[in-house]
C-alpha beads as a LAMMPS data file, in Angstrom:
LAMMPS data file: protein, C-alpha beads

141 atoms
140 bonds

1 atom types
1 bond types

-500.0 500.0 xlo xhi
-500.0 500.0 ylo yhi
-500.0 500.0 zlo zhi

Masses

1 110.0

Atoms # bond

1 1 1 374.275 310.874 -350.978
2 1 1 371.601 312.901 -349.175
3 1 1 373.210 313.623 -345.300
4 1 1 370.107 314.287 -342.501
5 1 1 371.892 316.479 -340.290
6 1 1 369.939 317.045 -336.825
7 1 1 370.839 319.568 -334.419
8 1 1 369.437 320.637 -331.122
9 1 1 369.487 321.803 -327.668
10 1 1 370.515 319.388 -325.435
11 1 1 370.001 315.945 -326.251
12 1 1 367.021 316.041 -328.684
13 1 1 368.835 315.388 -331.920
14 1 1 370.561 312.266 -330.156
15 1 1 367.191 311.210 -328.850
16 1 1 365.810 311.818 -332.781
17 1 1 368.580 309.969 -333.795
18 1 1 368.343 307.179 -331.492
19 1 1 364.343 306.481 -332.235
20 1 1 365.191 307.034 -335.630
21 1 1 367.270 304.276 -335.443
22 1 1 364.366 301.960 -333.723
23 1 1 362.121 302.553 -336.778
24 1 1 364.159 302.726 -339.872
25 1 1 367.507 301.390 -338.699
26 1 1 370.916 302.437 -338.389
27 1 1 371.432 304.976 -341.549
28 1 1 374.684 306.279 -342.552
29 1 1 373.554 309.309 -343.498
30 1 1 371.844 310.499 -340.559
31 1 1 374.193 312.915 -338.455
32 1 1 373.603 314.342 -335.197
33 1 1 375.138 317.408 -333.083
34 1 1 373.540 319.031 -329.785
35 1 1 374.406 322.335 -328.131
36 1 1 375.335 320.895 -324.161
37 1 1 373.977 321.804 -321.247
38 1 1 377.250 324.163 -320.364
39 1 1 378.844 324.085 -323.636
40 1 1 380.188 327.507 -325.284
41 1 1 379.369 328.032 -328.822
42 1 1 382.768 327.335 -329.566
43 1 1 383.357 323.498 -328.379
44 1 1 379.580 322.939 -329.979
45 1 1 380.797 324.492 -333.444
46 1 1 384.301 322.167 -333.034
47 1 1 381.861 318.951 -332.400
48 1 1 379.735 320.141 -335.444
49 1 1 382.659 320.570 -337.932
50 1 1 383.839 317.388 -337.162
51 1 1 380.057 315.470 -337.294
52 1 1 379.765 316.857 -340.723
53 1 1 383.510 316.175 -342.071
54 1 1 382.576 313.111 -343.713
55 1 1 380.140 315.020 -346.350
56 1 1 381.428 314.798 -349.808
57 1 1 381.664 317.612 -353.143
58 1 1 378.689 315.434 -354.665
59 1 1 376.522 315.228 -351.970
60 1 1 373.672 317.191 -350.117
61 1 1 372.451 317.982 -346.853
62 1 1 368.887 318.516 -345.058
63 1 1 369.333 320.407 -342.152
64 1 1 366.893 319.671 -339.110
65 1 1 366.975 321.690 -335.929
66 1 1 364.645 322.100 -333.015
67 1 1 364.097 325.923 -332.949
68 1 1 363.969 328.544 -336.023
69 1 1 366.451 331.201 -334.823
70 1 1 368.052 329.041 -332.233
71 1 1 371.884 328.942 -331.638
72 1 1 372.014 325.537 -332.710
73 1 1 370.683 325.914 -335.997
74 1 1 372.158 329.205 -336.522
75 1 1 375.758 327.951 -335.899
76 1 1 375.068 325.110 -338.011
77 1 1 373.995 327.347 -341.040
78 1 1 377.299 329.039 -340.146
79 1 1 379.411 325.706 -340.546
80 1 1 377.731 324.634 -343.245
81 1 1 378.285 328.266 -345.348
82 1 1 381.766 327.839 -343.781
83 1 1 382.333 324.342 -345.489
84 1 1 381.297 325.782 -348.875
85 1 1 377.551 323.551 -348.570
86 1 1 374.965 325.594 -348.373
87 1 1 373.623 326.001 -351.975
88 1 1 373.228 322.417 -351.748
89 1 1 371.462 322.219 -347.958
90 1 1 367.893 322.714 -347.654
91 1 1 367.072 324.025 -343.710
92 1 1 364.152 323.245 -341.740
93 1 1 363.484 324.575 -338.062
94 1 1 360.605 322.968 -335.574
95 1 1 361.826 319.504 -336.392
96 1 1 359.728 316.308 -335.390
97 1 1 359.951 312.916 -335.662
98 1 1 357.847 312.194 -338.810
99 1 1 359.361 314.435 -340.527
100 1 1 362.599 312.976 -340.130
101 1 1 361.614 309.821 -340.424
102 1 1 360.082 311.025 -344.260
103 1 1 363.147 312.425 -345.545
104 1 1 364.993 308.843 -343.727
105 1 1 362.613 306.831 -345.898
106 1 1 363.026 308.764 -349.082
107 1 1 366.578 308.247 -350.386
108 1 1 365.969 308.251 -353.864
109 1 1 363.657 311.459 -354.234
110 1 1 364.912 314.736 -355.155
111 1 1 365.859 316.992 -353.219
112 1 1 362.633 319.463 -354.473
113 1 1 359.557 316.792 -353.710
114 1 1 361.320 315.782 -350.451
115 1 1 361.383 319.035 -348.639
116 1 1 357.663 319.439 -349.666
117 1 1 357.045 316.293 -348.436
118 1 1 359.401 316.649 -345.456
119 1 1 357.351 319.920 -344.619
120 1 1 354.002 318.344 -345.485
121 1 1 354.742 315.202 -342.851
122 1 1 355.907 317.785 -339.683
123 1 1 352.996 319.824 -340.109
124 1 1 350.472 316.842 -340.073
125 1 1 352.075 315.278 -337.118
126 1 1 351.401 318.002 -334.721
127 1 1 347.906 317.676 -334.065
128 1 1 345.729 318.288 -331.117
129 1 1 344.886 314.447 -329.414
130 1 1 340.854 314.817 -328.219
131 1 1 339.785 312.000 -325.706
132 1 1 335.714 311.451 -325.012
133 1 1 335.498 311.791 -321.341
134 1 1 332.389 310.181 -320.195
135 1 1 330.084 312.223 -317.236
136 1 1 329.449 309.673 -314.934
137 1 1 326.926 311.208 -312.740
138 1 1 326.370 307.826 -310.365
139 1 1 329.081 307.880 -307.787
140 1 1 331.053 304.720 -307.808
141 1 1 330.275 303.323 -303.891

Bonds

1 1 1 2
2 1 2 3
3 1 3 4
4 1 4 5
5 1 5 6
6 1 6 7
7 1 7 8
8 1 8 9
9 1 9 10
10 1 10 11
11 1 11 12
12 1 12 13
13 1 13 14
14 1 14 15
15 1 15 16
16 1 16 17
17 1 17 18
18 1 18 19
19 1 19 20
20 1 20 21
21 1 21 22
22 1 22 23
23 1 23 24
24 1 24 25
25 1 25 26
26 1 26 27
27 1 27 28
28 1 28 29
29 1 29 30
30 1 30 31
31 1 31 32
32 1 32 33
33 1 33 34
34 1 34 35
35 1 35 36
36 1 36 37
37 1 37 38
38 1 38 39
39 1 39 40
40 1 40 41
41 1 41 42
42 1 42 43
43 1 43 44
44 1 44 45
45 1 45 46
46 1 46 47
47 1 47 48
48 1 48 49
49 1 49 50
50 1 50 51
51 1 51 52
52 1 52 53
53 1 53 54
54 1 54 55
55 1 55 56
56 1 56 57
57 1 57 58
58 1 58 59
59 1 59 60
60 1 60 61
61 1 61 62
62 1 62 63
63 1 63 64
64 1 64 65
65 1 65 66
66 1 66 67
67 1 67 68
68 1 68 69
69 1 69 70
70 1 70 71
71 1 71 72
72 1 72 73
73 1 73 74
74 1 74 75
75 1 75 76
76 1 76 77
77 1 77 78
78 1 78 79
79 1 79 80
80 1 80 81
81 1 81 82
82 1 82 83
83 1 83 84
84 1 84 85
85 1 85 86
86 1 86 87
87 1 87 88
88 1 88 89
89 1 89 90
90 1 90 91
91 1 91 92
92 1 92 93
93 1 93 94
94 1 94 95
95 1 95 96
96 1 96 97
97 1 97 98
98 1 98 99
99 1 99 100
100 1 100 101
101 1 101 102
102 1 102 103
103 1 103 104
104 1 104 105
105 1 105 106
106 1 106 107
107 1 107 108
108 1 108 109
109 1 109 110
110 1 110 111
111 1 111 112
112 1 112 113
113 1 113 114
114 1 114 115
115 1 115 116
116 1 116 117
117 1 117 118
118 1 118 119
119 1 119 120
120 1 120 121
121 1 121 122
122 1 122 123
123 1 123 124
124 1 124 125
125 1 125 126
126 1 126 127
127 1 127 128
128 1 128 129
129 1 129 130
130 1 130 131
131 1 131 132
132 1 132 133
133 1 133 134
134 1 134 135
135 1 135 136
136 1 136 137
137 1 137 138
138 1 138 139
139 1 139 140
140 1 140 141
């Protein structure tokens, strides 16, 4: 089994999660873990151990978090190195929903076409919304 795992700052990987839910249903193999408001790096690396316990010898893992660089993704990198997964975890930082919702949707392509597509999805999402504003030059009376 491919495991999503989603990590963030606060609540954004629950709020993924959650929508991610809404649009594709509940998955099994979707995971989430957020770094608390408040929270030491300690209690969030405890939580994260113990989100990710359930993944298996045979399986692999995509790794979503919010920021490149960010202590949320960087502990998880450490936990998953730590649990002896990380030549079989691909990492991506700057998460969004469609790209989530790609690698969700995609259960039976490997692991090589997904992360292309994965990548491919994010970076089209993000896109700069234009609205036509008319110049109404009458006043309205």
């Amino acid at each position: 089994m491919r495991y999503l795992v989603l990590v963030s700052h606060g609540t954004f990987a629950q709020g993924l999660h959650s929508v991610l839910k809404m649009l594709a249903g509940d998955r099994e193999e979707v995971l989430s873990c957020s770094l608390k408001d408040g929270e030491g790096a300690d209690e969030y690396v405890a939580e994260l151990k113990q989100t990710i316990s359930i993944i298996g010898d045979g399986d692999s893992v995509f790794l979503f978090g919010d920021i490149i660089g960010g202590s949320p993704l960087t502990n998880a990198i450490n936990v998953i190195t730590e649990a002896g997964l990380l030549s079989r975890t691909r990492i991506f930082g700057g998460v969004n929903l469609p790209a989530v919702l790609t690698a969700a949707l995609s259960p039976e392509a490997d692991d090589d076409s997904l992360a292309a597509d994965v990548v491919s999805e994010g970076v089209a999402a993000l896109q700069e919304f234009k609205v036509a504003v008319e110049d109404d030059d009458e006043d309205d009376l």
